[in-house]
C-alpha positions in Angstrom: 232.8 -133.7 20.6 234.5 -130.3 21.8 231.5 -128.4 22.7 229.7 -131.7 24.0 232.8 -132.8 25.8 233.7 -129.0 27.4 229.7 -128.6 28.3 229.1 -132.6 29.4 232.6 -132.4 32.0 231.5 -129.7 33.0 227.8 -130.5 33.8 228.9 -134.1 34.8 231.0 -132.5 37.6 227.6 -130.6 38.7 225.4 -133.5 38.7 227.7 -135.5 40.8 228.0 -132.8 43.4 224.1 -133.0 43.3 224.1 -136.4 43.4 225.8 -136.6 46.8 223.9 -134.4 48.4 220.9 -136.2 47.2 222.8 -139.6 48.6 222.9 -137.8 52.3 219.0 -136.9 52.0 218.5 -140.1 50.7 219.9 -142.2 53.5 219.9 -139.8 56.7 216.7 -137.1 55.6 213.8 -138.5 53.5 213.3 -141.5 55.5 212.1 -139.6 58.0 209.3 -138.8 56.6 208.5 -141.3 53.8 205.1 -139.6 52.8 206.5 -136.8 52.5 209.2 -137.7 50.0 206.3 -140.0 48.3 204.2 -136.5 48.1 206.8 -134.7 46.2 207.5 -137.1 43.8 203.9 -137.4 43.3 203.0 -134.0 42.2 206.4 -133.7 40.0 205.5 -136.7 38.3 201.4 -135.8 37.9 202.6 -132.8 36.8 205.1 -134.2 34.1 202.5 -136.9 33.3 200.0 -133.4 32.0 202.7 -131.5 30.6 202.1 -132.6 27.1 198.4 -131.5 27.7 199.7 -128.2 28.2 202.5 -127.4 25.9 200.9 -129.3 23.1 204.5 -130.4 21.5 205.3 -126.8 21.5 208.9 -128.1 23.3 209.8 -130.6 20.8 208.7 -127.7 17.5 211.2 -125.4 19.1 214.0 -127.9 19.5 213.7 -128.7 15.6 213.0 -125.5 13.9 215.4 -123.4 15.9 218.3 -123.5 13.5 216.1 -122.8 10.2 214.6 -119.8 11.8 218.3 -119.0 13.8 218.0 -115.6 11.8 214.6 -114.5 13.0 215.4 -116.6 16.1 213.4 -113.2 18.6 210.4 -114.1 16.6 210.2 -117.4 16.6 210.6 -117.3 20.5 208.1 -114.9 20.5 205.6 -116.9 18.4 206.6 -119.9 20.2 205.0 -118.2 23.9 202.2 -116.8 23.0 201.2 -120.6 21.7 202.4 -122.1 25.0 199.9 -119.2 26.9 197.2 -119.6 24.7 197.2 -123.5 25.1 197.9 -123.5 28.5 194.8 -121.2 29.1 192.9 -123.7 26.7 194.3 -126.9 29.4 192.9 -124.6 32.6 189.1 -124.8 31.0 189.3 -128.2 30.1 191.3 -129.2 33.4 188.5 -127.5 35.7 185.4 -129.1 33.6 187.2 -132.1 33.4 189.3 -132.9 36.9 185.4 -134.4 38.9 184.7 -136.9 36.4 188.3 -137.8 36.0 188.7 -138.3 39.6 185.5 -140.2 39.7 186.6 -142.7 37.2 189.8 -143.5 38.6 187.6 -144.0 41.7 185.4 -146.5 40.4 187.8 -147.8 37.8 189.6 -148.7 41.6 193.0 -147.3 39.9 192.7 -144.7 42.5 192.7 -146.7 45.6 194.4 -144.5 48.3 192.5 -141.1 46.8 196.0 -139.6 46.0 194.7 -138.0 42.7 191.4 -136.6 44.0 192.9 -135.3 47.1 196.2 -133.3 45.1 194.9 -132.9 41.7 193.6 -129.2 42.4 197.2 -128.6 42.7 198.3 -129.8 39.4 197.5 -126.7 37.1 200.2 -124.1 39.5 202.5 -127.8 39.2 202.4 -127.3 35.4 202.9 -123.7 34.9 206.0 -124.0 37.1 207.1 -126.9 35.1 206.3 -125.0 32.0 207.8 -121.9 32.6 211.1 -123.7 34.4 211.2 -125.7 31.6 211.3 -123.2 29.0 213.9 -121.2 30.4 216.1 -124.5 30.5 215.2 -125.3 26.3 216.2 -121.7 25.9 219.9 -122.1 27.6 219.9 -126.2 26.1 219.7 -125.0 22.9 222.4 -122.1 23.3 224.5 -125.4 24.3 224.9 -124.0 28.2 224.0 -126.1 30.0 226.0 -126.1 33.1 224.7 -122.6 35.0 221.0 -123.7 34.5 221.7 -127.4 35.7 223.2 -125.9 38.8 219.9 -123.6 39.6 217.7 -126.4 38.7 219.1 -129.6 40.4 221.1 -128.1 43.0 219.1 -125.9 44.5 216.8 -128.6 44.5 218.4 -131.5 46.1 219.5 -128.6 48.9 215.8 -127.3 49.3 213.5 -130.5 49.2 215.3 -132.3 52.1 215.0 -128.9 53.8 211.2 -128.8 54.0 211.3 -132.6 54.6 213.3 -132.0 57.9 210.5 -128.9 58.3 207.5 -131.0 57.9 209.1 -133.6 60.2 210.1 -131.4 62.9 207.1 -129.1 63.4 204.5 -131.7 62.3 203.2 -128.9 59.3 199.9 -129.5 57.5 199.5 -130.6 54.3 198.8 -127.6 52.7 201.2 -126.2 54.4 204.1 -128.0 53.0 202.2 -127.7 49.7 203.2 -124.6 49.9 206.6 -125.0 50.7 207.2 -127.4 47.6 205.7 -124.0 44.7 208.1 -121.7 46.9 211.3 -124.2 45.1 210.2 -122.6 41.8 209.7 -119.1 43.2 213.0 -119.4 44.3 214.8 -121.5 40.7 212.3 -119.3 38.0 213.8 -115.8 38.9 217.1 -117.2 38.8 216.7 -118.9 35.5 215.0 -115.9 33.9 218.4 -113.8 35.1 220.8 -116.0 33.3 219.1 -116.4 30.0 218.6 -112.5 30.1 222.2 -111.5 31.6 223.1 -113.8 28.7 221.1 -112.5 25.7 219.2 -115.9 25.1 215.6 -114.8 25.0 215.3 -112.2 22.1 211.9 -111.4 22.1 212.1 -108.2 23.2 211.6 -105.8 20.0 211.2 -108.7 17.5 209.3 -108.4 14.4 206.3 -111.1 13.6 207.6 -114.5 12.2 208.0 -114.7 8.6 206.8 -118.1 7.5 205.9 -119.8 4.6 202.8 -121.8 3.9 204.9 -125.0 3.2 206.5 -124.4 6.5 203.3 -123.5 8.3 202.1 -126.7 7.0 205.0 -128.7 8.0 205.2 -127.6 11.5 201.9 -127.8 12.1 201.8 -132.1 11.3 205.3 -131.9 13.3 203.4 -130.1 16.6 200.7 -132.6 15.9 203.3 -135.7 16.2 205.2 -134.2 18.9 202.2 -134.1 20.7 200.9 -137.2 20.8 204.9 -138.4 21.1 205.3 -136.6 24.1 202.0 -138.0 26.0 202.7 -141.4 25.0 206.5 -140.8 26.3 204.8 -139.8 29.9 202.4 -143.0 29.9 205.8 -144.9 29.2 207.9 -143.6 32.0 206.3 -141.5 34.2 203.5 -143.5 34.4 204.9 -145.9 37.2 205.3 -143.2 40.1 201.8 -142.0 39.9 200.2 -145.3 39.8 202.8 -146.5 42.9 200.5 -143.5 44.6 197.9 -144.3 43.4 197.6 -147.8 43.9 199.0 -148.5 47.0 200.2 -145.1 49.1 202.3 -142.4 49.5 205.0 -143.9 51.5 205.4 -146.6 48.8 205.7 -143.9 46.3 208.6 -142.5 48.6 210.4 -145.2 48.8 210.3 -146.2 45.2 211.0 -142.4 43.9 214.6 -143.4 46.6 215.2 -146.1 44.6 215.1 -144.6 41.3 217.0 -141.7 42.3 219.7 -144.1 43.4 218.9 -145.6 40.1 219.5 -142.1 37.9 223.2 -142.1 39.3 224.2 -143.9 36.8 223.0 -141.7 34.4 224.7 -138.5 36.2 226.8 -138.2 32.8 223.8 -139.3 30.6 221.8 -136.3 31.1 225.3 -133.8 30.4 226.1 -135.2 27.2 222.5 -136.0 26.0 221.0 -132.2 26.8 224.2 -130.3 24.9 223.9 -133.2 22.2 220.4 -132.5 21.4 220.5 -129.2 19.5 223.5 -130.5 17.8 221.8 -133.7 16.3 219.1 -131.4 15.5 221.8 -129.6 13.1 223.3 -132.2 10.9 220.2 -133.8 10.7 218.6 -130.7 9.0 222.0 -130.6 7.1 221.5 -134.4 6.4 225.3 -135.3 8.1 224.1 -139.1 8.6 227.8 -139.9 8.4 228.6 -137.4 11.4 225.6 -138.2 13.1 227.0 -141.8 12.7 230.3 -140.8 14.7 227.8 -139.1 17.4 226.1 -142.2 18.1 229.1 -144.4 18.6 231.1 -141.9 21.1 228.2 -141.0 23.1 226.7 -144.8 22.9 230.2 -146.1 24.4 231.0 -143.1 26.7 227.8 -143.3 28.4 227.5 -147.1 28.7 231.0 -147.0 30.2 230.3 -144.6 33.1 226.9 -146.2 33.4 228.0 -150.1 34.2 231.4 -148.7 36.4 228.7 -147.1 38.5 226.7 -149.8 38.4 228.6 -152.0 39.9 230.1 -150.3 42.5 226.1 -149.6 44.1 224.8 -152.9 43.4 227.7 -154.3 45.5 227.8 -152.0 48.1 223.8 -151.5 48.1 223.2 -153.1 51.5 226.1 -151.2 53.2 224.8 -147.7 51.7 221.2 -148.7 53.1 222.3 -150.2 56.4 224.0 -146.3 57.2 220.5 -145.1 58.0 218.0 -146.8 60.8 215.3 -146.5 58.4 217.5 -149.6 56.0 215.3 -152.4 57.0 212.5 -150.3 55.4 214.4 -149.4 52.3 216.0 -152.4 51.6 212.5 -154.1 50.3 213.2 -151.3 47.3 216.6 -153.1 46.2 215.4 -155.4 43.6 213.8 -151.6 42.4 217.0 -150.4 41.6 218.3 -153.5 39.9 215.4 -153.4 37.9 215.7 -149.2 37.2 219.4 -149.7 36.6 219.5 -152.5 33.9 216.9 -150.3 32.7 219.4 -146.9 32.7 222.1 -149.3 31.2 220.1 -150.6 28.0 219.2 -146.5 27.6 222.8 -145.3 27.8 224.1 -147.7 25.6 221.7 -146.7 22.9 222.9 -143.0 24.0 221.0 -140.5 21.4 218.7 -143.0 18.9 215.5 -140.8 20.2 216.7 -137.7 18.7 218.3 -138.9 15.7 214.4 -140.5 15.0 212.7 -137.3 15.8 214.9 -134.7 14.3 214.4 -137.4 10.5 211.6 -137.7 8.0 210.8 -140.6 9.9 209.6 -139.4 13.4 206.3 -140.3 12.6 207.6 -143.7 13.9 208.2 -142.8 17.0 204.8 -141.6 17.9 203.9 -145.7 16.7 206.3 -146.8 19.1 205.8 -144.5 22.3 202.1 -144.8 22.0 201.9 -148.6 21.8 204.2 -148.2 24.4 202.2 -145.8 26.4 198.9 -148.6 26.3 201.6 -151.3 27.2 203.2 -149.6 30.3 199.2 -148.6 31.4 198.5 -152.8 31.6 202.0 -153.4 32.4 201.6 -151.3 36.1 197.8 -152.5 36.8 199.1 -156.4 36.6 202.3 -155.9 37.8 201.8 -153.3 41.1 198.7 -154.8 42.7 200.9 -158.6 42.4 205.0 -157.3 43.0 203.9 -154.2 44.5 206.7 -151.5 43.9 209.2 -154.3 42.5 206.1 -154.5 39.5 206.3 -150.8 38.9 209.9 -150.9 37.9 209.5 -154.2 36.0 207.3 -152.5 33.9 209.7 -149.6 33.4 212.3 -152.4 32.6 210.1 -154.0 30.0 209.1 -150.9 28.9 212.4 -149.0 28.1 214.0 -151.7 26.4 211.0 -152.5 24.2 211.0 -148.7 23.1 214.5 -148.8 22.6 214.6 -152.0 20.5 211.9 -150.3 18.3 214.2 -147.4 17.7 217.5 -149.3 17.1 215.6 -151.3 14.3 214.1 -148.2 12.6 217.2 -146.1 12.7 219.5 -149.0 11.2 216.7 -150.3 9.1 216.4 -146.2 7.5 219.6 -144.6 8.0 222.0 -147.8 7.9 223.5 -146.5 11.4 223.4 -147.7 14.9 225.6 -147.2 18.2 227.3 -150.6 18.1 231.1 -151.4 17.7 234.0 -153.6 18.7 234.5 -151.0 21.3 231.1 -152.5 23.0 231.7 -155.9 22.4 235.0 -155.4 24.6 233.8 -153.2 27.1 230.5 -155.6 27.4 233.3 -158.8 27.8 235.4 -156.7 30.1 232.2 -155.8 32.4 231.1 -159.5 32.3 234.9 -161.0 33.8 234.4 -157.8 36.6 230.9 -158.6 37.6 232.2 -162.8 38.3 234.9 -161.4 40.2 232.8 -158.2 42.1 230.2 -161.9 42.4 232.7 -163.6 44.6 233.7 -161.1 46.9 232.3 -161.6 50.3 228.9 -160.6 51.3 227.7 -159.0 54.9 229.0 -157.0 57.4 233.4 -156.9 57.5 232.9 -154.5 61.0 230.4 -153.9 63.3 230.4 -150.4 62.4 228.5 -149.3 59.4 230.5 -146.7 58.6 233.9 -148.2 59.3 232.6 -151.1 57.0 231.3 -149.3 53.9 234.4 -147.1 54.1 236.6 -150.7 54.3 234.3 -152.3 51.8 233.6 -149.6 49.7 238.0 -149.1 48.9 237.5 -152.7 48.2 234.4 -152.7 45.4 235.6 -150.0 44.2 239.1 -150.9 43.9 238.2 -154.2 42.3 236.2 -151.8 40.0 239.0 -149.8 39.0 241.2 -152.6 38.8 239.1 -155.1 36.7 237.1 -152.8 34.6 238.2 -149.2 34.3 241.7 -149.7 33.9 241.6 -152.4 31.0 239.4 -149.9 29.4 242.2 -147.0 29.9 244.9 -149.5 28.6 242.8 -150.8 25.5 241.8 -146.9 24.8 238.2 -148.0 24.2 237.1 -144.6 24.3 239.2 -141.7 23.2 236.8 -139.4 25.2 237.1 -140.9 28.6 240.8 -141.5 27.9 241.2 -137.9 27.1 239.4 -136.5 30.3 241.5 -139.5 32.6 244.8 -138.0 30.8 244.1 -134.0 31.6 243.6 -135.7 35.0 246.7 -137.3 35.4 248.7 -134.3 33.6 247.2 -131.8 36.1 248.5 -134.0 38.8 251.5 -134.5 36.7 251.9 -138.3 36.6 251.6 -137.5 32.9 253.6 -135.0 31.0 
């Protein structure tokens, strides 16, 4: 875990510095102008939702076949983007013959309701080249295993710039189109400075490559890979972006803003998640082409308990202190019908950590044919799950179906996985950690409720030492003393050596 655990600390320590400046906009910025917030997420997520449309698994071939053709690597990135162009210009005919009827059918299917997706789809094919090409530059660096610079231009950047144009729209009252605009000038601004590093850095090597040598075996292997990874990838979207669209879609945009709140709150405890999954990837992608099951095995286990451990500390600490965090803004009466959202989103992010990396050890195997079963019953599942569940529980029903959907999908995976390899992410290490969180959670349980002080800062400060105190107390620190994880124990002992309470 040396790479994973220099590259994971170190993007861990990014995310959290973009995670609380995305806990100031949340509270003090985007409630200003819910719509607004609710229009963002909207186009990200119809955008991410056509992605697979447009790269045509493309992503997912590179990912795999990187380290077979690591010696004719400038090729194979070459190869690799003329595919993307040439499909993407493929998605622009189709989109523009297509987007009427679509939009008409959502219409009279009444899955359209508030006219989101007529009125913004016209955007969508600039959303997904921006998305493509950002995203491109970020597989190049993932799969160098850096992942820290790129994470900082991408999410950074971001949580500083969108709250920006919020305050902007709010302010000056701007059109529509106007802050439309605003929203492409994010990846004007985050492309250039992507396409710097990975050049300053040597990743892209297409310059002066020679055409990709490649067997017909391999041709034809690939090609029923890309042709799995395809459909994978848009049954993945129906699964789990699915529920933000349909939010807009169904009732409005300000609904859609305060649910994409909630399940950014939500994503904070997955801060370390993304770290150690992205630098994890290529590496999985290795010793499963070397057929290293057993240190796959060992993979599983530390990331499986690392995550889950980070993921239910933070857990509780916002579930208890939820209302106080809301009630620091004027808006909290309004975003305090989205709590139940989050406690649905987190036990969702919980279930995911603690089965850490099971989706790349099933599509880098002979057997990630399964996964394309699973994500695409999945994908018709979540579609039925968000039409019965929004129009009865609103926004609560979106993230219920997110819930139901995440841990079915991840069920399906565990079973495979243990029932083909003979692995899974499970030890005595979880069983203790899982009895551990349980005696913190009745204790966190029986700590007073409401306001301590008037004040709402003076209170979540007072409160917040005391949650989190009792967090440390009942729950990280039996973890520490029983060394549960070697990992965490590791990082917590360079801490306490660098402030020398440890020699």
């Amino acid at each position: 875990m040396g790479v994973i655990q220099s590259q994971g600390i170190k993007n861990s320590l990014v995310n959290y510095f973009a995670t609380g400046i995305g806990f100031i906009a949340t509270l003090f910025i985007y409630p200003f102008d819910l719509e607004a917030k609710g229009l963002i997420n909207y186009l990200i997520d119809l955008g991410a939702l056509f992605v697979p449309y447009a790269q045509l698994g493309l992503f997912a071939v590179y990912y795999k076949y990187f380290p077979r053709f690591s010696d004719q690597l400038g090729a194979f990135q070459k190869w690799v983007v003329k595919r993307i162009l040439i499909q993407f210009g493929f998605f622009l005919i189709l989109f523009y013959l297509l987007r009427e009827p679509l939009a008409e059918f959502l219409a009279y299917a009444e899955i359209d309701k508030s006219g989101s997706f007529n009125a913004y789809s016209p955007f969508l094919p600039l959303v997904l080249f921006c998305i493509l090409f950002q995203g491109f530059l970020v597989m190049i660096s993932v799969t160098n295993q850096r992942i820290v610079i790129p994470d900082l231009i991408k999410n950074i950047i971001q949580k500083i710039y969108f709250p920006t144009i919020v305050i902007l729209k709010f302010t000056f009252d701007l059109e529509t189109n106007t802050f439309i605009g605003l929203f492409f000038l994010y990846y004007c601004i985050t492309i250039p400075l992507l396409l710097w590093y990975v050049l300053k850095n040597k990743f892209l090597q297409i310059k002066n490559s020679t055409q990709l040598l490649i067997s017909k075996s391999e041709k034809k292997e690939i090609r029923m890979y890309n042709g799995f990874s395809l459909l994978n990838d848009i049954s993945t979207q129906l699964s789990f972006k699915l529920d933000s669209v349909m939010v807009g879609s169904l009732i409005n945009l300000t609904q859609t803003g305060i649910y994409g709140i909630m399940f950014y709150m939500s994503n904070v405890l997955s801060t370390s998640t993304v770290s150690i999954l992205n630098i994890t990837n290529p590496i999985v992608s290795k010793k499963m082409a070397e057929n290293d099951i057993e240190g796959v095995s060992a993979l599983y286990k530390k990331a499986s308990i690392t995550l889950f451990i980070f993921g239910l500390g933070v857990f509780f600490s916002l579930w208890f202190l939820l209302d106080d965090i809301l009630s620091l803004t004027k808006y909290s009466e309004q975003l305090k019908v989205g709590k139940y959202v989050f406690l649905y989103l987190g036990i969702a992010k919980l279930f995911d950590m603690i089965t850490s990396i099971n989706t790349y050890i099933l599509v880098y195997s002979k057997y990630y044919r399964f996964n394309l079963i699973f994500v695409a019953t999945l994908g018709v599942c979540n579609i039925f799950l968000n039409l019965s569940l929004i129009p009865k529980y609103g926004i609560e029903g979106a993230a219920m179906a997110s819930l139901i959907a995440l841990i079915l999908f991840n069920t399906l995976k565990l079973s495979l996985i243990y029932l083909k390899l003979k692995i899974h992410p499970f030890s005595k290490e979880t069983a203790k950690v899982l009895v551990i969180g349980a005696i913190s959670f009745i204790i966190l349980y029986f700590i007073p409720e409401g306001k301590y002080i008037q004040n709402s800062f003076v209170n979540l400060l007072i409160k917040g030492t005391i949650i989190c105190s009792t967090v440390i107390l009942t729950f990280a620190l039996p973890i520490y003393l029983l060394k549960i994880s070697k990992e965490i124990n590791g990082l917590v002992d360079k801490v306490l050596i660098k402030m020398k309470i440890l020699k």
